[in-house]
NUROLUM-517716 format. One record per atom (N, C-alpha, C): residue in one letter; atom name; x, y negated, z. Coordinates in steps of 0.2 Angstrom, whole numbers, plus 5000, padded with zeros to 4 digits. Each point is the difference from the previous one (the first is absolute). Layout:
<atoms>
ATOM  type  atom     u     v     w
ATOM     a    CA     X     Y     Z
...
</atoms>
This chain:
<atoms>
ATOM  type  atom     u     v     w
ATOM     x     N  5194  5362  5344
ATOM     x    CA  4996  4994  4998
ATOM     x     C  5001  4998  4992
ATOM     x     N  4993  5000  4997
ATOM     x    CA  5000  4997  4994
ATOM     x     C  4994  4996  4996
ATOM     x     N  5001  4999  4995
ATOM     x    CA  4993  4995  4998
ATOM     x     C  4996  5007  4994
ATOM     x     N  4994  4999  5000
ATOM     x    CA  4996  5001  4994
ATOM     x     C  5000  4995  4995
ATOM     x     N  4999  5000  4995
ATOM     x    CA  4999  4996  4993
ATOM     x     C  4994  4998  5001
ATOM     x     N  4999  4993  4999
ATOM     x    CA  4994  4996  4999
ATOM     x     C  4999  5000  4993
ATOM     x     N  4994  4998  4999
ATOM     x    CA  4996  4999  4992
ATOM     x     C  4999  4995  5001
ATOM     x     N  5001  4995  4997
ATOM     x    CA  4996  4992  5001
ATOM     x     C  4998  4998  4993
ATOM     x     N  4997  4996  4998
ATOM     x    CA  4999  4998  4994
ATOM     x     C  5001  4993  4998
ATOM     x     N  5004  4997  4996
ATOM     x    CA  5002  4995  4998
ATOM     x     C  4997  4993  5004
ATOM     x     N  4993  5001  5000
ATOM     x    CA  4998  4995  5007
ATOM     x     C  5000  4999  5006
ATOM     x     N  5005  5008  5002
ATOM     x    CA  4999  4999  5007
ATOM     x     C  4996  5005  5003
ATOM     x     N  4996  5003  4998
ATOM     x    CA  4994  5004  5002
ATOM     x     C  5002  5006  5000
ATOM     x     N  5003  5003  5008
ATOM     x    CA  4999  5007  5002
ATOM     x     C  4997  5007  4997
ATOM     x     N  5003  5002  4997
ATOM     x    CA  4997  5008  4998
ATOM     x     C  5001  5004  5006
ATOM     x     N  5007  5002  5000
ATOM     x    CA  5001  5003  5007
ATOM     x     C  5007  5001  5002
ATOM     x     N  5000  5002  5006
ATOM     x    CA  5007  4997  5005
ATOM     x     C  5004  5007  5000
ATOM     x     N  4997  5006  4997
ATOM     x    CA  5003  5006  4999
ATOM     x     C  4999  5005  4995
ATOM     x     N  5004  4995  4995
ATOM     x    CA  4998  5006  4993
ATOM     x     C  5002  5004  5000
ATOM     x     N  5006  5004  5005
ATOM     x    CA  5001  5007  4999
ATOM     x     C  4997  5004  5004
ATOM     x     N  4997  4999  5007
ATOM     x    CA  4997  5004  5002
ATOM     x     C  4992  4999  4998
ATOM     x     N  4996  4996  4996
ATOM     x    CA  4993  5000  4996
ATOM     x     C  5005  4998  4993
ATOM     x     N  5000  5005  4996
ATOM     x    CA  5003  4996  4992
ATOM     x     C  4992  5002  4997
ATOM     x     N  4995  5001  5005
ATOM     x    CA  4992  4999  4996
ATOM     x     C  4999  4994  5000
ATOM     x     N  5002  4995  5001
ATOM     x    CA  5000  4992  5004
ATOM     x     C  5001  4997  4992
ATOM     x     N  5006  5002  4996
ATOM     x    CA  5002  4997  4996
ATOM     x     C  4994  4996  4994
ATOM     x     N  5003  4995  4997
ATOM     x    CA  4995  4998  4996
ATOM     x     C  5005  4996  4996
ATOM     x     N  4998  4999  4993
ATOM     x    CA  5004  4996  4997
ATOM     x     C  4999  4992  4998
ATOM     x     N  4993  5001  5003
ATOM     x    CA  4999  4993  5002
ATOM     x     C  4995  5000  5005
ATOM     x     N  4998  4993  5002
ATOM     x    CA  4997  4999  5005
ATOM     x     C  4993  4997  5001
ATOM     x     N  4996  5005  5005
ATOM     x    CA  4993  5000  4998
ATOM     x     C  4996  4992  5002
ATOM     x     N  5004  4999  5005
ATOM     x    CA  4998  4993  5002
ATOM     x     C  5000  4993  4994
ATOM     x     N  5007  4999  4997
ATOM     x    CA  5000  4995  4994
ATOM     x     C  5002  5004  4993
ATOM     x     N  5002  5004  5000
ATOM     x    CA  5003  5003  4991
ATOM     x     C  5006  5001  5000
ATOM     x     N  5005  4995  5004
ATOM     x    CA  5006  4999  4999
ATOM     x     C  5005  5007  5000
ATOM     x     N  5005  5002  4996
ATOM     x    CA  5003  5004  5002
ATOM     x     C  5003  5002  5006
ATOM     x     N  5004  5006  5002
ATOM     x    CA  5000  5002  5009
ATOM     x     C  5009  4999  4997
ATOM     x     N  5004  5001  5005
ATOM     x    CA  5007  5003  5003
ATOM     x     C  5000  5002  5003
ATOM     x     N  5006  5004  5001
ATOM     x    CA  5003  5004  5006
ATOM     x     C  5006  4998  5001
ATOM     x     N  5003  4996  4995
ATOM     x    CA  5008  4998  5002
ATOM     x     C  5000  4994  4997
ATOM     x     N  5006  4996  5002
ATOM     x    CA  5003  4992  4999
ATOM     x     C  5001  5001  4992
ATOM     x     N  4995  4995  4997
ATOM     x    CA  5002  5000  4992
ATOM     x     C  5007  4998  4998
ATOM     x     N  5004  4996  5007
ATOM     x    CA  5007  5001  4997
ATOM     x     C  5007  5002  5001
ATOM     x     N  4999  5005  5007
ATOM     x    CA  5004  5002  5002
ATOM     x     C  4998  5008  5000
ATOM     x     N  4993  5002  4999
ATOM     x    CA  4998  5008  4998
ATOM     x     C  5001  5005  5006
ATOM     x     N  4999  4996  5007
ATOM     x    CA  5001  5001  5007
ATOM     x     C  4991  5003  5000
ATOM     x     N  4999  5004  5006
ATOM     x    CA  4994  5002  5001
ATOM     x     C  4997  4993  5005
ATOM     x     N  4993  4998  4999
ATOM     x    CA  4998  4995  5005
ATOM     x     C  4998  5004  5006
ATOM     x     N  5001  4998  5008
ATOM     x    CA  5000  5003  5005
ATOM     x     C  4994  5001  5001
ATOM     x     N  4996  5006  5003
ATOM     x    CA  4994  5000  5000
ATOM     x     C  4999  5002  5010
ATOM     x     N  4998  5005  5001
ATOM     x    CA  4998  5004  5005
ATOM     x     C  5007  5000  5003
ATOM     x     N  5000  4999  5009
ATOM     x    CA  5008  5003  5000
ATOM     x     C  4998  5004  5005
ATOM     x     N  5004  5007  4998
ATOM     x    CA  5000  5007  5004
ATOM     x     C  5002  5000  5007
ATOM     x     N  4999  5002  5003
ATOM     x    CA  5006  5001  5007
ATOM     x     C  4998  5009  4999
ATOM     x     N  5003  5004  5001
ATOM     x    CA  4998  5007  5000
ATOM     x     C  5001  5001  5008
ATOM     x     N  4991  5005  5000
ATOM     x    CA  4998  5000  5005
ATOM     x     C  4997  4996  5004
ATOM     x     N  4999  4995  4996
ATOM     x    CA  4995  4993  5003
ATOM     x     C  4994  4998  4995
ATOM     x     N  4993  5001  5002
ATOM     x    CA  4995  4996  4996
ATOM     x     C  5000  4995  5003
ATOM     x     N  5000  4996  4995
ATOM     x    CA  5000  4989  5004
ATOM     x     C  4993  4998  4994
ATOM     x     N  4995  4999  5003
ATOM     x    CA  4997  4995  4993
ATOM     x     C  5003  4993  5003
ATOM     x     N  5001  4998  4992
ATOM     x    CA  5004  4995  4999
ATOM     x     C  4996  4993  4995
ATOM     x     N  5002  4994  5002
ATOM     x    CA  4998  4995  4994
ATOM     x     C  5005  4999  4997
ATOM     x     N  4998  5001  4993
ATOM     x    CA  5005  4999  4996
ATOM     x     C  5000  4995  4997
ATOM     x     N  5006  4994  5000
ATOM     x    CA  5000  4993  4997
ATOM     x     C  5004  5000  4992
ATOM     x     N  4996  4999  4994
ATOM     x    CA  5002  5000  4993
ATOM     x     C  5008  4994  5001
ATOM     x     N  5005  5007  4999
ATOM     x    CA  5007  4994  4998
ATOM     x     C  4999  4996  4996
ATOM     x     N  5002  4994  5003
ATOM     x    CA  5002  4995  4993
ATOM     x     C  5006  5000  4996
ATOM     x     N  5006  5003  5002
ATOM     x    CA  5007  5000  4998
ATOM     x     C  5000  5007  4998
ATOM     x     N  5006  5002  4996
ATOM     x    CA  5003  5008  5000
ATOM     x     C  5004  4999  5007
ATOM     x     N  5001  5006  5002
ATOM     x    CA  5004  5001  5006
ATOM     x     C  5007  5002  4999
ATOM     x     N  5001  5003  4993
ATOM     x    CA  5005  5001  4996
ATOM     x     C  5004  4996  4997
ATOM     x     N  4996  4995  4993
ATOM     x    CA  5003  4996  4998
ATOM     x     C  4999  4992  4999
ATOM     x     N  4996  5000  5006
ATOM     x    CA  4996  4991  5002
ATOM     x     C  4999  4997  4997
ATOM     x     N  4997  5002  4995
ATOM     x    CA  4996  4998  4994
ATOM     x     C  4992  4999  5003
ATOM     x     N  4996  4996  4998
ATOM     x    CA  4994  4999  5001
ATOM     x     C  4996  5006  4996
ATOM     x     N  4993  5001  5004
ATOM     x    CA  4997  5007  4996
ATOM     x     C  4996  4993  4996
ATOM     x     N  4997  5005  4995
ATOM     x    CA  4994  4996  4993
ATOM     x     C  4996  4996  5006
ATOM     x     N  4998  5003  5005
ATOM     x    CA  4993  4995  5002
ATOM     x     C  5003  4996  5004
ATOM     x     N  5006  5000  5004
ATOM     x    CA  5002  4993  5003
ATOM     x     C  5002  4996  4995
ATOM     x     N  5005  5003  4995
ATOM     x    CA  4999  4994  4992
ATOM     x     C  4993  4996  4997
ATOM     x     N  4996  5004  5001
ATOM     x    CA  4993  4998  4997
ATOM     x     C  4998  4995  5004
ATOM     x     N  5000  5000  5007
ATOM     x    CA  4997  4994  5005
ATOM     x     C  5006  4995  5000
ATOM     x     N  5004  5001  5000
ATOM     x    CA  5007  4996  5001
ATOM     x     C  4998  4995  4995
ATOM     x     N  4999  5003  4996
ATOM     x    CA  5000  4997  4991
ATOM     x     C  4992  4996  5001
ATOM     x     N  4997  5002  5003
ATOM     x    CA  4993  4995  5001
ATOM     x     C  5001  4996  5003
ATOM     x     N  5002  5000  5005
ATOM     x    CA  5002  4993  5006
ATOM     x     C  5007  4997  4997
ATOM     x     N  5003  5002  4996
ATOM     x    CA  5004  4996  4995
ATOM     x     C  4995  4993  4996
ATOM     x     N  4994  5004  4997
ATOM     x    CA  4997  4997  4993
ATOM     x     C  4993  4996  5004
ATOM     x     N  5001  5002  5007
ATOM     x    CA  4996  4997  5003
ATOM     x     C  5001  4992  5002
ATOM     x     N  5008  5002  5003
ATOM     x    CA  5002  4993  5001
ATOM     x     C  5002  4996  4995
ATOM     x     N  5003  5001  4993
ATOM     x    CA  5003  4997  4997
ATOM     x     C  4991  4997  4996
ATOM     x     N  4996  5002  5000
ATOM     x    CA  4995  4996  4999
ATOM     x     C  4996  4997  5003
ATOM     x     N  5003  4999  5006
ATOM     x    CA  4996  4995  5004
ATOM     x     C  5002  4994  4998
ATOM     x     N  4996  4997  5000
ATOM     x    CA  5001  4991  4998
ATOM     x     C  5002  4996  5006
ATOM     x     N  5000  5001  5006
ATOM     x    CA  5000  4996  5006
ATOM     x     C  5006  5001  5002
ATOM     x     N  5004  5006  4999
ATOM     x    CA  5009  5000  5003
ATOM     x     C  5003  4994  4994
ATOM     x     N  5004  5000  5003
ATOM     x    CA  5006  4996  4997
ATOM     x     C  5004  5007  4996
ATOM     x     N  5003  5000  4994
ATOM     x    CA  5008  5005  4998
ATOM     x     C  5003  5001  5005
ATOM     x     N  5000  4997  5004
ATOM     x    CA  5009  5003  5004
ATOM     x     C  4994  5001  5006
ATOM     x     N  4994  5001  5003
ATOM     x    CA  4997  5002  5005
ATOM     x     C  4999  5006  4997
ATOM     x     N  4998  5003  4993
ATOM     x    CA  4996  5005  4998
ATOM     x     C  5008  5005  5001
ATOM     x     N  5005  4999  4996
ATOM     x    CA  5006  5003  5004
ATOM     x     C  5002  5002  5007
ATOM     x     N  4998  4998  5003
ATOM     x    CA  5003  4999  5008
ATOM     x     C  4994  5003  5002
ATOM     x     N  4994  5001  4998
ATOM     x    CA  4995  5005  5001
ATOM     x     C  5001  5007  4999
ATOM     x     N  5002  5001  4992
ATOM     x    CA  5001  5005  5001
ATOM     x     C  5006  5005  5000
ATOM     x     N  5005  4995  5002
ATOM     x    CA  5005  5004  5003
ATOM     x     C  5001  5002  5005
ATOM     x     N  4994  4996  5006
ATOM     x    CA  4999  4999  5007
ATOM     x     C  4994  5008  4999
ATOM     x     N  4996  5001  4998
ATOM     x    CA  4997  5007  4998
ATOM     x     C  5003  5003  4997
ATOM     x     N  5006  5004  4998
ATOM     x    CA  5004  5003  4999
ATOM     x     C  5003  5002  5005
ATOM     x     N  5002  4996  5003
ATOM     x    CA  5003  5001  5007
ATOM     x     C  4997  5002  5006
ATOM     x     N  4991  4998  5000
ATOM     x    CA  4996  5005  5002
ATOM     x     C  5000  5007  5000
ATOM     x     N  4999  5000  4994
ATOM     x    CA  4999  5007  4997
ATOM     x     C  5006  5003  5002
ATOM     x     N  5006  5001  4998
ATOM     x    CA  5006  5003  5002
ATOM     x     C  5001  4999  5007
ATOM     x     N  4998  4996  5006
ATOM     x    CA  5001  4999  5005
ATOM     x     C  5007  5001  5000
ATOM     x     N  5004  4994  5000
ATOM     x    CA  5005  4998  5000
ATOM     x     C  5002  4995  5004
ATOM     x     N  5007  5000  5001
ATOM     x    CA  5002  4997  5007
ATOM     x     C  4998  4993  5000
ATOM     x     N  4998  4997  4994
ATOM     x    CA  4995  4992  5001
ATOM     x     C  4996  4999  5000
ATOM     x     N  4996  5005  5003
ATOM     x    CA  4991  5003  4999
ATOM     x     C  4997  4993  5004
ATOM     x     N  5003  5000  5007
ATOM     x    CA  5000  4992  5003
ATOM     x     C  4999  4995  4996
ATOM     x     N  5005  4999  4997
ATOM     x    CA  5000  4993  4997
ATOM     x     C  4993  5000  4994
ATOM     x     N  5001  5008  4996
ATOM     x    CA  4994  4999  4995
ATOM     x     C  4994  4999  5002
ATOM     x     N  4998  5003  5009
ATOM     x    CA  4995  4998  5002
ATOM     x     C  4999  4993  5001
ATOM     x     N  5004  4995  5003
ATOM     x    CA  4998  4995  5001
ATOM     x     C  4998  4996  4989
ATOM     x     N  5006  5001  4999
ATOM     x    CA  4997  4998  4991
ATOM     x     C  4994  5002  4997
ATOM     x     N  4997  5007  5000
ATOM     x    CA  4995  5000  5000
ATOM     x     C  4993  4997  5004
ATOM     x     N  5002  5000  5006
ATOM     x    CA  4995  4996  5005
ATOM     x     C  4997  4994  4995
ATOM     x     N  5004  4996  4998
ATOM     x    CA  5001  4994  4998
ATOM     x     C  4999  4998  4995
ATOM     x     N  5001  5003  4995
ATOM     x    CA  4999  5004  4990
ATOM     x     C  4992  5001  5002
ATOM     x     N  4999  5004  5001
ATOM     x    CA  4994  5006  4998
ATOM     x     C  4994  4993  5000
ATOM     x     N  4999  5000  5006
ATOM     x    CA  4995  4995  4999
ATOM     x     C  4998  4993  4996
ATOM     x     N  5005  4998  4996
ATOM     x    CA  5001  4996  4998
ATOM     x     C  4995  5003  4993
ATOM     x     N  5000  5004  5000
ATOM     x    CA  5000  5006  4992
ATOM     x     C  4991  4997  5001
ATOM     x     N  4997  4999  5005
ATOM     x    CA  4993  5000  4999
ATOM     x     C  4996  5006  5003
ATOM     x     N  4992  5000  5001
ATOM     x    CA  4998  5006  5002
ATOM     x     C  5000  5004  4997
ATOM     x     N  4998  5001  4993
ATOM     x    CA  4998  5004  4995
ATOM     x     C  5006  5006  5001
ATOM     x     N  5009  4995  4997
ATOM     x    CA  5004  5004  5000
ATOM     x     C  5002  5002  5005
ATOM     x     N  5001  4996  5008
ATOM     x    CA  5002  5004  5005
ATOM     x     C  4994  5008  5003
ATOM     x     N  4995  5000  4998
ATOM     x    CA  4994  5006  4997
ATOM     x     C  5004  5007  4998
ATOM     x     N  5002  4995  4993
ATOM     x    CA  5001  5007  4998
ATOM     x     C  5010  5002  5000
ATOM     x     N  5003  4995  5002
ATOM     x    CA  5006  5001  5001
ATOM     x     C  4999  5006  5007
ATOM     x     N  4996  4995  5005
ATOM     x    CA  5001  5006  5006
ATOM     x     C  4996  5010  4998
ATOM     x     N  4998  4999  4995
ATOM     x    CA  4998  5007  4998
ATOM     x     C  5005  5005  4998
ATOM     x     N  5003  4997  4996
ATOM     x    CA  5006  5001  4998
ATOM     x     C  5006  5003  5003
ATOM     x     N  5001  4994  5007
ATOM     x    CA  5004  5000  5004
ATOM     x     C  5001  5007  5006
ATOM     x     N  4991  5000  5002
ATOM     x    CA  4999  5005  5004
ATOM     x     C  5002  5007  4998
ATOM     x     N  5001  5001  4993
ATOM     x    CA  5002  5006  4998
ATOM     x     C  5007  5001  5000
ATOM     x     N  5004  4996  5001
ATOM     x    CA  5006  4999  4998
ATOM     x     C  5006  4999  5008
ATOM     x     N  4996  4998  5003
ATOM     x    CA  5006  4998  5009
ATOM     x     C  4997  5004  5004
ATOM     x     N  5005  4999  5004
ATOM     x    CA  5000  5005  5006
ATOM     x     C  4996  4998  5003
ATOM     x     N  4996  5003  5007
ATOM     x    CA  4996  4997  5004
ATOM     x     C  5002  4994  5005
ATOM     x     N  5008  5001  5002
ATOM     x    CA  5000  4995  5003
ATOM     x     C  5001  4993  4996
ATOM     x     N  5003  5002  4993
ATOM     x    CA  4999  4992  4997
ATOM     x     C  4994  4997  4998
ATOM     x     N  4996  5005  5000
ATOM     x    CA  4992  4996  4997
ATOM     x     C  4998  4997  5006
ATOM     x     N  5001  5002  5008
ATOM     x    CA  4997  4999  5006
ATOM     x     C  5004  4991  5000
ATOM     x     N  5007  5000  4997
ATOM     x    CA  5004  4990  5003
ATOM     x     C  4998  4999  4993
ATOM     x     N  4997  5004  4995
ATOM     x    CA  4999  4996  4993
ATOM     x     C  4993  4996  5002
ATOM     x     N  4997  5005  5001
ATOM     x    CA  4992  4999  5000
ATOM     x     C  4996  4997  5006
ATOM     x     N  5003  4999  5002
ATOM     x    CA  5000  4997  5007
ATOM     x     C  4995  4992  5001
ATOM     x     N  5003  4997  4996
ATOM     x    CA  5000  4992  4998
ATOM     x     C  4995  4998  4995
ATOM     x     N  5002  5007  4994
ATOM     x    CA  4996  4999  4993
ATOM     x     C  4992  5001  5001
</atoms>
């Protein structure tokens, strides 16, 4: 049992789930937005997981773009990039309070990493989000959908 190397490109965008078995695949950037691609954790120099082999098994497979290193649990560039949106998204909304814009996005955080508070974040967020308006809760959920697992988007988005 092993993994192929994935290509991704700084935004997230799939090149391919097995650069060694296609290294025709390779591309130094990417055709969809420009962005430059990777193949490994810009800080721990780990290859990103791509295809995973089982020998002697063809499986087509869905491949779900990691948010974390698997190695050194450091965020990849494009979960930093959206993180970092939905950071700048909240701390500009004019309708949280300080200390609600906090406790938002720490409780997204804790989505994202689905941590053992995931619970509690979900109700905070329930409660937060809306608050922010249509427009923001719009594009916060855009956001988000890229970012959570399916069962937390299913108690996230439930309400919203």
């Amino acid at each position: 049992m092993s993994y192929e190397t994935a290509l991704i490109c700084l935004n997230g965008h799939v090149i391919t789930i097995g650069l060694e078995s296609s290294p025709e695949e390779y591309a130094k950037h990417c055709v969809r937005c420009g962005e430059r691609t990777i193949s490994e954790c810009p800080n721990c120099h780990s290859k990103i997981r791509g295809y995973h082999r089982l020998e002697g098994v063809v499986v087509a497979t869905h491949y779900t773009v990691p948010l974390f290193c698997h190695d050194c649990g450091k965020p990849y560039p494009w979960t930093e990039t959206k993180l970092n949106a939905v950071h700048k998204l909240i701390d500009e909304n004019r309708k949280l309070k300080s200390s609600e814009k906090e406790d938002l996005k720490k409780s997204i955080e804790a989505l994202v990493k689905e941590s053992p508070t995931k619970d509690l974040a979900i109700d905070v967020s329930k409660r937060l989000i809306p608050k922010m308006g249509n427009e923001s809760v719009e594009i916060l959920k855009a956001i988000l959908i890229e970012l959570l697992s399916e069962a937390v988007k299913r108690k996230l988005f439930q309400t919203l």
